[in-house]
N, C-alpha and C positions, 0 to 999 in steps of 0.2 A: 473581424469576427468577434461576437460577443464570448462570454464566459460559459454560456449555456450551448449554445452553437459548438465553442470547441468542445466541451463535455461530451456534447450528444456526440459528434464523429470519434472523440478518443474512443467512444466506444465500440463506434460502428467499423469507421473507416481510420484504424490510429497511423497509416501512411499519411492518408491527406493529411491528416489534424497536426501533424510533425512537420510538416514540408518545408515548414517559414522558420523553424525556431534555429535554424544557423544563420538567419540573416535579421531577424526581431524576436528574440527572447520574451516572450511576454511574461515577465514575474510576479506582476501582478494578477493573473491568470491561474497561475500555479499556487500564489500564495494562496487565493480563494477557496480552489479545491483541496489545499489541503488541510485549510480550516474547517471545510464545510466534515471531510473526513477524520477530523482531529476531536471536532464535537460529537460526531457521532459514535466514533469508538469508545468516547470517552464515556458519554452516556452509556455505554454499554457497560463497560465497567463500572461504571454508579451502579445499576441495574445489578448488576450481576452481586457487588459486595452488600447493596441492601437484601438481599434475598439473602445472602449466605449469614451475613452478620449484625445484618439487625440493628444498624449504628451507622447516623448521618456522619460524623466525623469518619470514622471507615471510610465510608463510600464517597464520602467528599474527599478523602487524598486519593481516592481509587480513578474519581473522576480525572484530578489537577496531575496525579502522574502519569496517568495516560495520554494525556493532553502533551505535557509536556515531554514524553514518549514517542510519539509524533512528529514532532518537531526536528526532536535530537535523532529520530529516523532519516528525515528528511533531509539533514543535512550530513549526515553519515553516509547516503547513499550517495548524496551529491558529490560527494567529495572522492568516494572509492571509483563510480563511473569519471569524472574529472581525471582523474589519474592515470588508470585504467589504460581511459583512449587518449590520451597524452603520450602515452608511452607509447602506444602504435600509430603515432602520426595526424594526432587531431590537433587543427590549430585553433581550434575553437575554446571560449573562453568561460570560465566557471560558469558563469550567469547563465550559460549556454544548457550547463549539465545541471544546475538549481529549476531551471523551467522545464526541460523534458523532464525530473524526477518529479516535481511537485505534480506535473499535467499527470504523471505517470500512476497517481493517488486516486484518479476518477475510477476505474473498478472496483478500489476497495470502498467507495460509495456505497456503494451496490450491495457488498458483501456485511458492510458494517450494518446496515439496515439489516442483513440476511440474518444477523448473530442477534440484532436486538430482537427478531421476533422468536428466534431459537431461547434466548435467554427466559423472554418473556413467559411465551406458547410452550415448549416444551416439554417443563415441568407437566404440565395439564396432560400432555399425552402419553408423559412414560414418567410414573407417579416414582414407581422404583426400579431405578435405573442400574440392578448391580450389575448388566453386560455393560455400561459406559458407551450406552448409545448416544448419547446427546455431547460427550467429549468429543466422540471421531466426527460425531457431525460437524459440526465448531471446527475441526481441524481439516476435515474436508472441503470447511467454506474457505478457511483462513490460505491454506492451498491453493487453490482455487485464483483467490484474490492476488497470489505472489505472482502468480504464473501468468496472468493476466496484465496486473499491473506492477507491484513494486515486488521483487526486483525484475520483474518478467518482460513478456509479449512490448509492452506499451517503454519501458523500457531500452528493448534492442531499437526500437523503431525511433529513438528520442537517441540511441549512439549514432543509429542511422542517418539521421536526418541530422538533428539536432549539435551532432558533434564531427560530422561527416566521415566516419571513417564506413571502410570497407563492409559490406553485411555480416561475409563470412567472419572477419573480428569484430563487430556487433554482437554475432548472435555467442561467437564464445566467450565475450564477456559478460552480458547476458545471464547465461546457461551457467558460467562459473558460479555469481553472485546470487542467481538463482538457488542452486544444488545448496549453498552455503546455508542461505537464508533457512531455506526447507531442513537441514538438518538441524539447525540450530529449533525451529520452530518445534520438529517433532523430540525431539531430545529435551523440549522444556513445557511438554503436554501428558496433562493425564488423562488422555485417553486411552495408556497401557499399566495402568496404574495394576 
């Protein structure tokens, strides 16, 4: 299955898309998608600190730490799930929990493109923003995105498959790192500013 093939099912069908990865880890798969999602975030954060501050240097560490933001997500999720389902009985091996989390980055494709035309567009349609329509929007996408893919849906389905344990301890591991993620997210959003 190519790169784009497992893309499009992660998103459609992320049972199928998982089904292989406790017996062929595909890391170079995962790596891909999380680059293609690492540039696009990151762009967004260019984007977003040129508008706000007016200065390539800004926006160029804005881009390289998001970038690099990404990454160090990436393998901090890998390693919590790794653990996680270790402790409840997975025999499956890191590289196992490194490719369903990277595969698990394909939603937030989606959503990152969502944020760059919000970043972009936005402005243009709500000139002044003092209810902080366009923060909750932003937070509603970035939501969205967790639930979906990191630490969510795409996720349980990568403990499921991917590190074989149990659904019902999938989904509460899962729902745990979920809930985690989501309050960390909204607790460092000014959308209630």
């Amino acid at each position: 299955m190519t790169t784009l093939e497992r893309f499009l099912l992660l998103l459609s069908s992320p049972d199928d898309a998982t089904y292989d990865l406790y017996d062929t880890p595909n890391l170079g798969q995962a790596a891909g998608i999380v680059t293609i999602y690492a540039f696009l975030a990151s762009f967004n954060s260019f984007l977003s600190a040129s508008i706000k501050a007016d200065s390539f240097a800004f926006s160029l560490i804005a881009f390289l730490g998001a970038f690099l933001t990404t990454y160090l997500t990436w393998v901090f999720l890998t390693v919590i799930f790794y653990f996680a389902a270790e402790l409840w009985g997975s025999l499956a091996e890191i590289m196992n929990s490194a490719a369903f989390v990277g595969m698990a980055a394909a939603p937030l494709v989606l959503t990152s493109i969502a944020s760059i035309f919000l970043t972009v567009i936005g402005p243009e349609f709500i000139a002044d923003d003092t209810d902080l329509i366009l923060p909750k929007i932003g937070l509603a996408i970035s939501l969205f995105g967790m639930a979906w893919g990191w630490p969510g849906l795409l996720c349980y389905y990568g403990l499921k498959n991917g590190a074989r344990i149990h659904p019902a301890k999938a989904a509460i591991i899962a729902l745990i790192v979920f809930l985690a993620g989501a309050i960390y997210e909204v607790s460092f959003s000014n959308a209630f500013e």
